[in-house]
Biotite code that builds the C-alpha atoms (Angstrom):
import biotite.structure as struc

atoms = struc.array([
    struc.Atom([-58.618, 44.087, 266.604], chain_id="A", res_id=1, res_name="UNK", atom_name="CA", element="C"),
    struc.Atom([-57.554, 41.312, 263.858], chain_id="A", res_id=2, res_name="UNK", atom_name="CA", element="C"),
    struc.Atom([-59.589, 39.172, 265.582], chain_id="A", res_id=3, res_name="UNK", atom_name="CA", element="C"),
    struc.Atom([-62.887, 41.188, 265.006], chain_id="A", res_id=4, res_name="UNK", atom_name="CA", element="C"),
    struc.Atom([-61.707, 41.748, 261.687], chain_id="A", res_id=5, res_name="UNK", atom_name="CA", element="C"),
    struc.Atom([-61.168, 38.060, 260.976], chain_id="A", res_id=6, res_name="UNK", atom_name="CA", element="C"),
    struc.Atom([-64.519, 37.550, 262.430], chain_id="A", res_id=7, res_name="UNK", atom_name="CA", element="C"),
    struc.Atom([-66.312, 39.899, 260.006], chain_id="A", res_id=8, res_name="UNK", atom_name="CA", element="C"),
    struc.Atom([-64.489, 38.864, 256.921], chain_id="A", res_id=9, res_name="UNK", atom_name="CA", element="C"),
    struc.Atom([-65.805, 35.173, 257.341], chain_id="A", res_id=10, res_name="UNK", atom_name="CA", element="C"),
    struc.Atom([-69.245, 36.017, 258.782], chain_id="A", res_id=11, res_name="UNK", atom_name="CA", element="C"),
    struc.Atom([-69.905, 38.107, 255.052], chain_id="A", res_id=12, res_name="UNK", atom_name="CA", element="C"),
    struc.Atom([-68.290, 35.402, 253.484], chain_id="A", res_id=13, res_name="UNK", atom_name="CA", element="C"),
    struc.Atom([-71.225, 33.017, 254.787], chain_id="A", res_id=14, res_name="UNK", atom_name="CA", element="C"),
    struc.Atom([-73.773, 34.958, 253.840], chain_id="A", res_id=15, res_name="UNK", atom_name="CA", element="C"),
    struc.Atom([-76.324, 33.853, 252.256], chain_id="A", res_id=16, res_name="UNK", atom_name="CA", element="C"),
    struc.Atom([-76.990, 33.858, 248.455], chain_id="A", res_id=17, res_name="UNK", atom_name="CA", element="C"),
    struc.Atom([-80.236, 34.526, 247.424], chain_id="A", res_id=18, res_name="UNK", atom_name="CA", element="C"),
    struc.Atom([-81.713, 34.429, 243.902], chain_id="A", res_id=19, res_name="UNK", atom_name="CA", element="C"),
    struc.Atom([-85.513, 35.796, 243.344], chain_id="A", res_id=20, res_name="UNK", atom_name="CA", element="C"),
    struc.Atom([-87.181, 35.572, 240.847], chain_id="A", res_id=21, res_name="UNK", atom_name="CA", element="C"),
    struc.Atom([-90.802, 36.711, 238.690], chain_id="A", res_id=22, res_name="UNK", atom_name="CA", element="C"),
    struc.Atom([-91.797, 33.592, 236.406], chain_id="A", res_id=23, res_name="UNK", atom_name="CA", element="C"),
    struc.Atom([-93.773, 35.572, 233.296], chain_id="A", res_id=24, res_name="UNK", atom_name="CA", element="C"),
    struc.Atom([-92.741, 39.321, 233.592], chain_id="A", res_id=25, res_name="UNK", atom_name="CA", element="C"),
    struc.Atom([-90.361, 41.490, 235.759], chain_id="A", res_id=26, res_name="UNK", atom_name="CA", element="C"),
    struc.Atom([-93.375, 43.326, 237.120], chain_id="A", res_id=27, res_name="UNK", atom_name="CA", element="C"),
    struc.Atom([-95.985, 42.501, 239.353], chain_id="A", res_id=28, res_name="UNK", atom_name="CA", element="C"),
    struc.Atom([-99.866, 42.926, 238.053], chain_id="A", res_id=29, res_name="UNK", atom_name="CA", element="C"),
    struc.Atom([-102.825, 43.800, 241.157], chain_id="A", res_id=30, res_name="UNK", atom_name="CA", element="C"),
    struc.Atom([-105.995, 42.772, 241.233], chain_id="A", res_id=31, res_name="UNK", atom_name="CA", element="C"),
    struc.Atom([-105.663, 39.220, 242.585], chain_id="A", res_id=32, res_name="UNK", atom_name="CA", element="C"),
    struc.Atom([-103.354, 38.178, 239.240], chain_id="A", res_id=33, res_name="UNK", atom_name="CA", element="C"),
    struc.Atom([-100.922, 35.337, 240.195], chain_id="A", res_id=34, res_name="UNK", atom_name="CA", element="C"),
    struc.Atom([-97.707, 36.385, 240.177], chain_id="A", res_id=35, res_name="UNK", atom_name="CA", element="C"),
    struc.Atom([-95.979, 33.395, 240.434], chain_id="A", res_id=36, res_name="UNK", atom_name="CA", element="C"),
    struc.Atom([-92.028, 33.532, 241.695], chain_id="A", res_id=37, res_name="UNK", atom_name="CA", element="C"),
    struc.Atom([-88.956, 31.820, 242.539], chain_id="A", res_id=38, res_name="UNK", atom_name="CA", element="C"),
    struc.Atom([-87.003, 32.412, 245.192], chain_id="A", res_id=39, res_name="UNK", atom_name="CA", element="C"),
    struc.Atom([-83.615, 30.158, 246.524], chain_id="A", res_id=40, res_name="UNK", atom_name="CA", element="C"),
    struc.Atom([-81.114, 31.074, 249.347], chain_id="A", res_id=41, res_name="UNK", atom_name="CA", element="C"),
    struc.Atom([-78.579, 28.994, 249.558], chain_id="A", res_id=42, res_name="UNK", atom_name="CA", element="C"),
    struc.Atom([-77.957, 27.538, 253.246], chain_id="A", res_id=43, res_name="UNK", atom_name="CA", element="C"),
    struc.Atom([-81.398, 28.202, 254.501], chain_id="A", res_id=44, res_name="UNK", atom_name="CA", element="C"),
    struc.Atom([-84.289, 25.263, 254.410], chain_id="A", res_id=45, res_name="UNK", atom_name="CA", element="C"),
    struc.Atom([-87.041, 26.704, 252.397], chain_id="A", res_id=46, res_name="UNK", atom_name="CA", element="C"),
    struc.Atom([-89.111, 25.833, 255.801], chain_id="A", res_id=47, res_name="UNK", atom_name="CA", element="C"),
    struc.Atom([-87.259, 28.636, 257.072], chain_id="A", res_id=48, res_name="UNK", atom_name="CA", element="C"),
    struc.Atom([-88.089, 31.403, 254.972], chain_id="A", res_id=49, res_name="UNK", atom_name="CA", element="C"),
    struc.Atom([-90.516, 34.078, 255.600], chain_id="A", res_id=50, res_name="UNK", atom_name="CA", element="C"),
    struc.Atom([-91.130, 36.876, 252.954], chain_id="A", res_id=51, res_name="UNK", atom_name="CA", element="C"),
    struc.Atom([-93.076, 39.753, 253.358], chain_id="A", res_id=52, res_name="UNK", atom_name="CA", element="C"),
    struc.Atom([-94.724, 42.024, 251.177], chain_id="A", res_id=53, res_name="UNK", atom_name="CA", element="C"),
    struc.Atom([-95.234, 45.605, 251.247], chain_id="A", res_id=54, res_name="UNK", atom_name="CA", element="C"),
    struc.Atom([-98.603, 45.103, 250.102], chain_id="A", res_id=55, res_name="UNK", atom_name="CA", element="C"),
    struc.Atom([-100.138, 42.338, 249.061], chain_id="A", res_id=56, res_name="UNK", atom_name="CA", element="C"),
    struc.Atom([-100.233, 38.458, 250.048], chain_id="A", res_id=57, res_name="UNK", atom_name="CA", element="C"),
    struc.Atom([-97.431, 35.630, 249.217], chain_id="A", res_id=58, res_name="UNK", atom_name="CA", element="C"),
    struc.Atom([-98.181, 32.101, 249.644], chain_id="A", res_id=59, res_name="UNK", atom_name="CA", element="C"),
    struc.Atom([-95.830, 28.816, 249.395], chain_id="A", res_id=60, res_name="UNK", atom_name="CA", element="C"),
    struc.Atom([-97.388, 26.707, 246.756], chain_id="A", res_id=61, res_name="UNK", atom_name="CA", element="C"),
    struc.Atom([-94.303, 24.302, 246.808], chain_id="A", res_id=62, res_name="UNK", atom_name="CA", element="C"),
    struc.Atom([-90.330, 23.933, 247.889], chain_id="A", res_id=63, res_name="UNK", atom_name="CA", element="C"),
    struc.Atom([-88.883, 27.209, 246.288], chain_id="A", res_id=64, res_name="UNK", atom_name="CA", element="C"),
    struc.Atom([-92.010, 28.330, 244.768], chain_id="A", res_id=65, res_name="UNK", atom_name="CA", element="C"),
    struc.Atom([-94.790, 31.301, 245.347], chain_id="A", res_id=66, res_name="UNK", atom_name="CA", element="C"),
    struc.Atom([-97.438, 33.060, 244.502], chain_id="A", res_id=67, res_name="UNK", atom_name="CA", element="C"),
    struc.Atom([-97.995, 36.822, 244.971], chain_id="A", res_id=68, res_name="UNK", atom_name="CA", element="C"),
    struc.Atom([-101.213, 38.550, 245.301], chain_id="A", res_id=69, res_name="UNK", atom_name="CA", element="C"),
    struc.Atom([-102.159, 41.832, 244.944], chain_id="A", res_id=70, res_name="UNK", atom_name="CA", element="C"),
    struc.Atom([-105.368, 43.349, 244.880], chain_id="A", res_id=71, res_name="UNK", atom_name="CA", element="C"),
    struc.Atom([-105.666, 47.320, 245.004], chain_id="A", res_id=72, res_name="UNK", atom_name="CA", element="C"),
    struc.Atom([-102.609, 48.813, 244.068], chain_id="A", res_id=73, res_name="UNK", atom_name="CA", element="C"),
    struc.Atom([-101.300, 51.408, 246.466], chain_id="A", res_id=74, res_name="UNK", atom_name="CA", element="C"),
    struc.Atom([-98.515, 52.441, 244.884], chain_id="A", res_id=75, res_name="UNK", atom_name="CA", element="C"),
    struc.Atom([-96.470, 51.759, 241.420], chain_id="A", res_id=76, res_name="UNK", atom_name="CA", element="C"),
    struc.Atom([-93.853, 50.462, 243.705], chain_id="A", res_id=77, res_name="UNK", atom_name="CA", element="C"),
    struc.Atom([-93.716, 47.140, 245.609], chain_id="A", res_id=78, res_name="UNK", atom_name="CA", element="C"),
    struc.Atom([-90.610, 45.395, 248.100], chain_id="A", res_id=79, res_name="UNK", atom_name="CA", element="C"),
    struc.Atom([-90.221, 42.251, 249.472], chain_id="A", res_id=80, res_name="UNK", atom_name="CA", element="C"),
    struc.Atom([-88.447, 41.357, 252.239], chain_id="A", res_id=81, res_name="UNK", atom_name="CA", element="C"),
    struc.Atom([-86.923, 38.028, 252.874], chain_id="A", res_id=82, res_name="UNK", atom_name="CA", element="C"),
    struc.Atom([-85.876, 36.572, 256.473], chain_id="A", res_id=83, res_name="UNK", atom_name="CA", element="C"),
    struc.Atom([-84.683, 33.709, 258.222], chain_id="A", res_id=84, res_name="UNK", atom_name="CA", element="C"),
    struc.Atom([-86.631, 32.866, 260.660], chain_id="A", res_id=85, res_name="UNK", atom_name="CA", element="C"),
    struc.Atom([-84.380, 30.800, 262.982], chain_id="A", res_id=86, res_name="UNK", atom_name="CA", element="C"),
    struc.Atom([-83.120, 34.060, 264.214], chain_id="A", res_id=87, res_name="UNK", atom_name="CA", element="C"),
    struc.Atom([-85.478, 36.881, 262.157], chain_id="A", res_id=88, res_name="UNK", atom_name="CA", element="C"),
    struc.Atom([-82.669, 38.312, 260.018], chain_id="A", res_id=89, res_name="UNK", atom_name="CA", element="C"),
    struc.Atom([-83.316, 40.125, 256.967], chain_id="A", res_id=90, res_name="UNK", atom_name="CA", element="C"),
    struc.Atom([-81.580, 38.248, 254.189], chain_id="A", res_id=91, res_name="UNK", atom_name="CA", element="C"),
    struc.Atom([-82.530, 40.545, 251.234], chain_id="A", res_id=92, res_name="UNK", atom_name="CA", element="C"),
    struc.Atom([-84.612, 43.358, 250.426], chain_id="A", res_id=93, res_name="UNK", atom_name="CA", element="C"),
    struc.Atom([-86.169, 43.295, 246.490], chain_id="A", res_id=94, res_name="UNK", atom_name="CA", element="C"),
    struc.Atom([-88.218, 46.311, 245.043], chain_id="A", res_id=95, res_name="UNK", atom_name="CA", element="C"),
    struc.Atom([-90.428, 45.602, 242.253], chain_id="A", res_id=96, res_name="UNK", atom_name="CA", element="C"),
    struc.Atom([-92.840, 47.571, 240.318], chain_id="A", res_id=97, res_name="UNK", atom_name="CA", element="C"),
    struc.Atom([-96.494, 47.163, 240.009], chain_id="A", res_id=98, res_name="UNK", atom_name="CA", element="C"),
    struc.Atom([-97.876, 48.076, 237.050], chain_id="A", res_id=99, res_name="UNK", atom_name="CA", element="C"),
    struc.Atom([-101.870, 48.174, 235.619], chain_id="A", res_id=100, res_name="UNK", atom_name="CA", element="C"),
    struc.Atom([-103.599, 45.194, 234.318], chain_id="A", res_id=101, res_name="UNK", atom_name="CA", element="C"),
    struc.Atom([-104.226, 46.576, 230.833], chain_id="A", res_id=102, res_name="UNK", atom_name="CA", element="C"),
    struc.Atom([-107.756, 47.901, 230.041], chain_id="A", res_id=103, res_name="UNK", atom_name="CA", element="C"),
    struc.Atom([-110.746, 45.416, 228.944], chain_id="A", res_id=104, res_name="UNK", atom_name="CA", element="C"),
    struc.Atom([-112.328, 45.633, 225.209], chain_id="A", res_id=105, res_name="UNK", atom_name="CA", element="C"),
    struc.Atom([-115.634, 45.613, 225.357], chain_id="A", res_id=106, res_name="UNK", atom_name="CA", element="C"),
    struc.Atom([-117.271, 43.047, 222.816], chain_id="A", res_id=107, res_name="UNK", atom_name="CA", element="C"),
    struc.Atom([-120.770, 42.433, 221.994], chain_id="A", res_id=108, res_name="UNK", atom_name="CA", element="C"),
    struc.Atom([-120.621, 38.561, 221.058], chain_id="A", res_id=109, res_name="UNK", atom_name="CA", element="C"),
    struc.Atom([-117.514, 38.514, 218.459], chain_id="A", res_id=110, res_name="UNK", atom_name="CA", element="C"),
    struc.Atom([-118.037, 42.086, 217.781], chain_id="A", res_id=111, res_name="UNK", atom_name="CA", element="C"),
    struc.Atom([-116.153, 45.108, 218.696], chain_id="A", res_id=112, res_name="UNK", atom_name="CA", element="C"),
    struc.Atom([-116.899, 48.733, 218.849], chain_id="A", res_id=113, res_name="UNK", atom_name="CA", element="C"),
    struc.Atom([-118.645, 49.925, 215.309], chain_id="A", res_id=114, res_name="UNK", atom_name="CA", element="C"),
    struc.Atom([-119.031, 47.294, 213.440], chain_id="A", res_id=115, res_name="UNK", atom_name="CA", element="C"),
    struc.Atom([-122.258, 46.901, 211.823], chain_id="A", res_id=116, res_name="UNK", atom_name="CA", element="C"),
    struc.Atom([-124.663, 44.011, 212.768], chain_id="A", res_id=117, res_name="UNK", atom_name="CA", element="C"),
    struc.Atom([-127.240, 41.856, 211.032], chain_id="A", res_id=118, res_name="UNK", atom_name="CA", element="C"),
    struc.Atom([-130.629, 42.317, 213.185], chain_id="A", res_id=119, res_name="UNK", atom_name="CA", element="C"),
    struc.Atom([-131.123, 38.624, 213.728], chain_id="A", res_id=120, res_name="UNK", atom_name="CA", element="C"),
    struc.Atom([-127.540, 37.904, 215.138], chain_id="A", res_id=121, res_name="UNK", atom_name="CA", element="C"),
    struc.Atom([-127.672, 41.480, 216.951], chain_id="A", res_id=122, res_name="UNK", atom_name="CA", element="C"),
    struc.Atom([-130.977, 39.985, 218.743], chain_id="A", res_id=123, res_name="UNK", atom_name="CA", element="C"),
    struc.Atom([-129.258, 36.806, 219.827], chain_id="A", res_id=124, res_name="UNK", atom_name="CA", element="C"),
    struc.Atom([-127.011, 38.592, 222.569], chain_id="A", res_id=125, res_name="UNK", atom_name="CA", element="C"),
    struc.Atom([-127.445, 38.348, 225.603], chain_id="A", res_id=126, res_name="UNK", atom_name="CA", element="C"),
    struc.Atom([-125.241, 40.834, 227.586], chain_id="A", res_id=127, res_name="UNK", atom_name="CA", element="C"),
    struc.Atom([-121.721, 42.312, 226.884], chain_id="A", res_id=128, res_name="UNK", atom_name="CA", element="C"),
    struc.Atom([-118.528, 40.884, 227.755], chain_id="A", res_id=129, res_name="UNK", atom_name="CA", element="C"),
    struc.Atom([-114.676, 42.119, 228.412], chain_id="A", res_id=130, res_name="UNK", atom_name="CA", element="C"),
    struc.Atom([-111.936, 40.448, 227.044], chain_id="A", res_id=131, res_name="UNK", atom_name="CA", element="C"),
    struc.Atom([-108.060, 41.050, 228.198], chain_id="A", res_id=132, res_name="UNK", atom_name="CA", element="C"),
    struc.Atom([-105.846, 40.930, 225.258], chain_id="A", res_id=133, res_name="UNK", atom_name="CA", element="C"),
    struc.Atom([-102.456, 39.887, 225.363], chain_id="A", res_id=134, res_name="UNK", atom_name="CA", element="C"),
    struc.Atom([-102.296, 39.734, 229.282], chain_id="A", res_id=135, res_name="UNK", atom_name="CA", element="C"),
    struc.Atom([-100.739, 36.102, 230.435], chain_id="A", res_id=136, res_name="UNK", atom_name="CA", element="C"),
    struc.Atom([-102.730, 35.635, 233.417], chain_id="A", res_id=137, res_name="UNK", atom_name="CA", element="C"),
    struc.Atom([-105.929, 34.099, 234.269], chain_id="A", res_id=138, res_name="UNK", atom_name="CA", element="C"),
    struc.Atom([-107.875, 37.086, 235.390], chain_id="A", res_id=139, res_name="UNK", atom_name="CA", element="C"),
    struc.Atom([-111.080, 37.986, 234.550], chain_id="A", res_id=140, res_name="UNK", atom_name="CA", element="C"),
    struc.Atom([-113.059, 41.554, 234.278], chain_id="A", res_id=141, res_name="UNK", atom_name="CA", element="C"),
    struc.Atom([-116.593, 42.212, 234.846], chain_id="A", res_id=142, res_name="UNK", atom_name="CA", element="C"),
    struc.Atom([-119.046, 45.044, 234.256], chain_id="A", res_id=143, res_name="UNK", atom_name="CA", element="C"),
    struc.Atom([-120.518, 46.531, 236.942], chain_id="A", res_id=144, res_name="UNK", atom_name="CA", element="C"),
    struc.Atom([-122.997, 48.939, 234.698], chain_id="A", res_id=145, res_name="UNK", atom_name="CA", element="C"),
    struc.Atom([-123.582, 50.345, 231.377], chain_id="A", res_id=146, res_name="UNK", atom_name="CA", element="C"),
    struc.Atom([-125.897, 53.100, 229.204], chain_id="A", res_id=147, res_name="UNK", atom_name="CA", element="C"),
    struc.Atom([-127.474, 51.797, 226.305], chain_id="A", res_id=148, res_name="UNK", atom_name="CA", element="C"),
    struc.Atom([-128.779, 54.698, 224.251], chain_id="A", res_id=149, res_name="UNK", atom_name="CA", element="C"),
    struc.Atom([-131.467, 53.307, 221.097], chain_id="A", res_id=150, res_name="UNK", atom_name="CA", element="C"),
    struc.Atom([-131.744, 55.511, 218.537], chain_id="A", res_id=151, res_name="UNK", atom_name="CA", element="C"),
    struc.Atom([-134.547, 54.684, 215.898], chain_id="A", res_id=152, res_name="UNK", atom_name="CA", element="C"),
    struc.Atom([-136.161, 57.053, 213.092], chain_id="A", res_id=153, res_name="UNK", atom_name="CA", element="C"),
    struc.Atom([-139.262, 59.133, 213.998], chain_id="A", res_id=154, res_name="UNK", atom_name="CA", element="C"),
    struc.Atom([-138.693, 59.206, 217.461], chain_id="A", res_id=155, res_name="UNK", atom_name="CA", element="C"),
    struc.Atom([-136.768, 60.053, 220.561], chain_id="A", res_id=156, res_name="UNK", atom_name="CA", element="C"),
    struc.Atom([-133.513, 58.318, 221.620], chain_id="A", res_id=157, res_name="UNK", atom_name="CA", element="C"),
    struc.Atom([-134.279, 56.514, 224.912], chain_id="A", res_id=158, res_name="UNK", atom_name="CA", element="C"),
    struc.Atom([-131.569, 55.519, 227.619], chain_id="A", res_id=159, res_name="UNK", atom_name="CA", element="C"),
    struc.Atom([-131.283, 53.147, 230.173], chain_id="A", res_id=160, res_name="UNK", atom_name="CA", element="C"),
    struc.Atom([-129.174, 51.724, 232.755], chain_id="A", res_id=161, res_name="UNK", atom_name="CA", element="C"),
    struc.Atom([-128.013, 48.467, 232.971], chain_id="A", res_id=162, res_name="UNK", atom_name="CA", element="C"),
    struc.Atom([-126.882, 46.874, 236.139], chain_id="A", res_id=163, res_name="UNK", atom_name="CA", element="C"),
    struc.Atom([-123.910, 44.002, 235.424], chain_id="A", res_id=164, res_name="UNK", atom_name="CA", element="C"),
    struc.Atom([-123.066, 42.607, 231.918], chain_id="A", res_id=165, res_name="UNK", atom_name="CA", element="C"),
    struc.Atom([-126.661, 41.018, 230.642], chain_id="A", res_id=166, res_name="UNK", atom_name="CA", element="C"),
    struc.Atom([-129.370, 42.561, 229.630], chain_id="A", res_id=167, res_name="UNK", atom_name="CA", element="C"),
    struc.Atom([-132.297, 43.396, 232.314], chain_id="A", res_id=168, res_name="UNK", atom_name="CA", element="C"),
    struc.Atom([-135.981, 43.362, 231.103], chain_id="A", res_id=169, res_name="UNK", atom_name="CA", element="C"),
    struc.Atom([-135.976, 47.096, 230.158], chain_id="A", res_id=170, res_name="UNK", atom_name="CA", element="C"),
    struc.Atom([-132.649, 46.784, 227.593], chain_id="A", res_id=171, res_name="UNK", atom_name="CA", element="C"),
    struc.Atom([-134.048, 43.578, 226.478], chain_id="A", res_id=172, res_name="UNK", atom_name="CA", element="C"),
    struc.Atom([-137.267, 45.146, 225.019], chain_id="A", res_id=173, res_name="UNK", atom_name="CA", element="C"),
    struc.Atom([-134.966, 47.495, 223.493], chain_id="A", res_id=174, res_name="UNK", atom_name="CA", element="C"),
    struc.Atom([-132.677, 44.937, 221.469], chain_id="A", res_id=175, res_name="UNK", atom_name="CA", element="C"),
    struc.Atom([-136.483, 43.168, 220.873], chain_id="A", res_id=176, res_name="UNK", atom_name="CA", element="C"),
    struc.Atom([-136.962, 46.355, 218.455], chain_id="A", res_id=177, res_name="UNK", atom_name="CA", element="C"),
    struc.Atom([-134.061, 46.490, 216.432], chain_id="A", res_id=178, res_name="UNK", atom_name="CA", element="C"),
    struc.Atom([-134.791, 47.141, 212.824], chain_id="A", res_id=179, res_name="UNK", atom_name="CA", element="C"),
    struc.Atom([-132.780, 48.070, 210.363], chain_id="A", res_id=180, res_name="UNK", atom_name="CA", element="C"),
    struc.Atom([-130.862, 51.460, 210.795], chain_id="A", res_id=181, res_name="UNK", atom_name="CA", element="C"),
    struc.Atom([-131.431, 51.681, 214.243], chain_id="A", res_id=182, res_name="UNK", atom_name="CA", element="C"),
    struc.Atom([-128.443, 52.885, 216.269], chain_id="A", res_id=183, res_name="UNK", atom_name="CA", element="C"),
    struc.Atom([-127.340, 51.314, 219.559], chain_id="A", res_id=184, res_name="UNK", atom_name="CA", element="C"),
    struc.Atom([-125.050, 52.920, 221.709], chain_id="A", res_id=185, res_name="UNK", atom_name="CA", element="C"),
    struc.Atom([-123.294, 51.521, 224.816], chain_id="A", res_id=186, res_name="UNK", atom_name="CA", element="C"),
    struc.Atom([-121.193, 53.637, 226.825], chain_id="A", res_id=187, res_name="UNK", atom_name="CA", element="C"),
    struc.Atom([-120.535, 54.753, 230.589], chain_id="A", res_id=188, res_name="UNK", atom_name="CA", element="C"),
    struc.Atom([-118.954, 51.169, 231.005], chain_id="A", res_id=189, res_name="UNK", atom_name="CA", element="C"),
    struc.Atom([-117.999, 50.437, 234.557], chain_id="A", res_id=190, res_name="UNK", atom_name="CA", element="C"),
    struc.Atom([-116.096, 47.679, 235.510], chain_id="A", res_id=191, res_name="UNK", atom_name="CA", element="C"),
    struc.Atom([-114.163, 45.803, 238.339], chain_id="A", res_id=192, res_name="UNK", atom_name="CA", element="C"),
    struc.Atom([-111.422, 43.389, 237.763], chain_id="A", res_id=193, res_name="UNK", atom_name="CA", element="C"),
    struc.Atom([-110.404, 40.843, 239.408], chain_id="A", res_id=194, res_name="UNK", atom_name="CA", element="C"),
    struc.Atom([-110.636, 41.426, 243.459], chain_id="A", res_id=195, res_name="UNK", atom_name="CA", element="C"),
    struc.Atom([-109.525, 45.263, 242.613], chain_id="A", res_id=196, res_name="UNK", atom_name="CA", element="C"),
    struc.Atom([-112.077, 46.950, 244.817], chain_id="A", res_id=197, res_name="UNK", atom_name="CA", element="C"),
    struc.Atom([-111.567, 50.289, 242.530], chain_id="A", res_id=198, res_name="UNK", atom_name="CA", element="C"),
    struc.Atom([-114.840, 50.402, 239.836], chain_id="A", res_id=199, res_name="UNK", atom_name="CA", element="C"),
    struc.Atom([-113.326, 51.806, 236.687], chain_id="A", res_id=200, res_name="UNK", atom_name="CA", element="C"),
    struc.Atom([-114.690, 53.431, 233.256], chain_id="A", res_id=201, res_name="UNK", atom_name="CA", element="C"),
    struc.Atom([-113.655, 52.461, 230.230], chain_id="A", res_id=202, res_name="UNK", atom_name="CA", element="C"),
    struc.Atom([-112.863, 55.463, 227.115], chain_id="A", res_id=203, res_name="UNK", atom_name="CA", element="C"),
    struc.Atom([-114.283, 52.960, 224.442], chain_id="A", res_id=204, res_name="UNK", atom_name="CA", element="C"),
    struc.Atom([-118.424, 53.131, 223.448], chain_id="A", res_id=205, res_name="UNK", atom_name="CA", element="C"),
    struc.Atom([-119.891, 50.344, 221.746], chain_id="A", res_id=206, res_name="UNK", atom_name="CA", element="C"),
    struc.Atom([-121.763, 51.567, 218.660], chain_id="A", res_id=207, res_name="UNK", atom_name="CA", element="C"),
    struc.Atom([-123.452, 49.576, 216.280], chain_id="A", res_id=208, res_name="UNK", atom_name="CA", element="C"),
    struc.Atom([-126.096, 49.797, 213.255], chain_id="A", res_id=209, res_name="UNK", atom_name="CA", element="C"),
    struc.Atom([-128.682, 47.208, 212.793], chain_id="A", res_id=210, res_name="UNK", atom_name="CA", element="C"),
    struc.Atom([-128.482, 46.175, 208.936], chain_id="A", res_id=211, res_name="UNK", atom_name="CA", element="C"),
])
């Protein structure tokens, strides 16, 4: 009996000690961001670490360094588990949550949503773009479709669809019009980020008078 005891005590005792770590933020961000982490267990080569995601992918980039992957996000909640795979026992068990990339702005050129534009500098864009303010990661949004409703004195507003973020031929002879006082409307913005399968809308229009 104080032999088993004995036995226990110093097996606990040589456990071990494992330190993991996010680099940027304590949360993990889907759609194919890298989240970039440290991890170090003391008395077990780095060679001989597996970890395993929940969801997700985690790749060595270098001796105590990784990168995790995530693309959809299933759940708000992520764990990692960590072995050693000399004899495929679980060293330590991390949860970690997984929160939304935040939501694109839409910009035309250097403009945002209602601000008026001078006709020649309106006519000069091309397309829309999405920016990601204040996110620290090298990720990058793009429209899938959009409505662009002209509105124009003495006649009908006219609508079309636009497939991705520059303009086809038919919302191209549209801009080609503007005068001043016209009225162009974007809105029903879809968008994809990143390699998040999941095509999303964004709340925001894009309004703007021609001056």
């Amino acid at each position: 009996m104080y032999f088993v005891l004995l036995f226990t005590i110093v097996h606990l005792a040589a456990r071990a000690q494992v330190a993991v770590s996010l680099d940027k933020v304590n949360v993990l961000y889907p759609a194919g961001a890298e989240n970039t982490m440290t991890v170090v267990v003391t008395d077990v080569p780095d060679s001989n670490l597996v970890l395993e995601p929940s969801f997700g992918e985690i790749k060595r980039v270098s001796q105590g360094h990784y990168v995790w992957q995530i693309c959809g996000r299933d759940t708000n909640v992520a764990t990692l588990i960590i072995k050693d795979l000399r004899n495929n026992e679980v060293i330590a068990t991390k949860t970690y949550r997984v929160n939304m990339i935040p939501i694109p702005e839409p910009m035309l050129g250097s403009k945002k949503r209602h601000d008026p534009r001078p006709n020649g500098e309106f006519k000069t864009q091309g397309g829309l773009a999405l920016v990601l303010n204040k996110f620290d990661f090298d990720l990058k949004c793009d429209i899938v479709y959009f409505d662009l409703q002209y509105i124009t004195k003495n006649m009908d507003s006219v609508v079309k669809r636009n497939s991705g973020a520059r303009w086809n031929s038919e919302v191209q002879e549209l801009i080609n019009k503007a005068k001043t006082g016209d009225i162009y409307a974007f809105y029903h913005i879809a968008y994809r980020c990143g390699c998040d399968p999941m095509v999303r809308f964004l709340s925001d229009d894009l309004i703007f008078t021609i001056k």
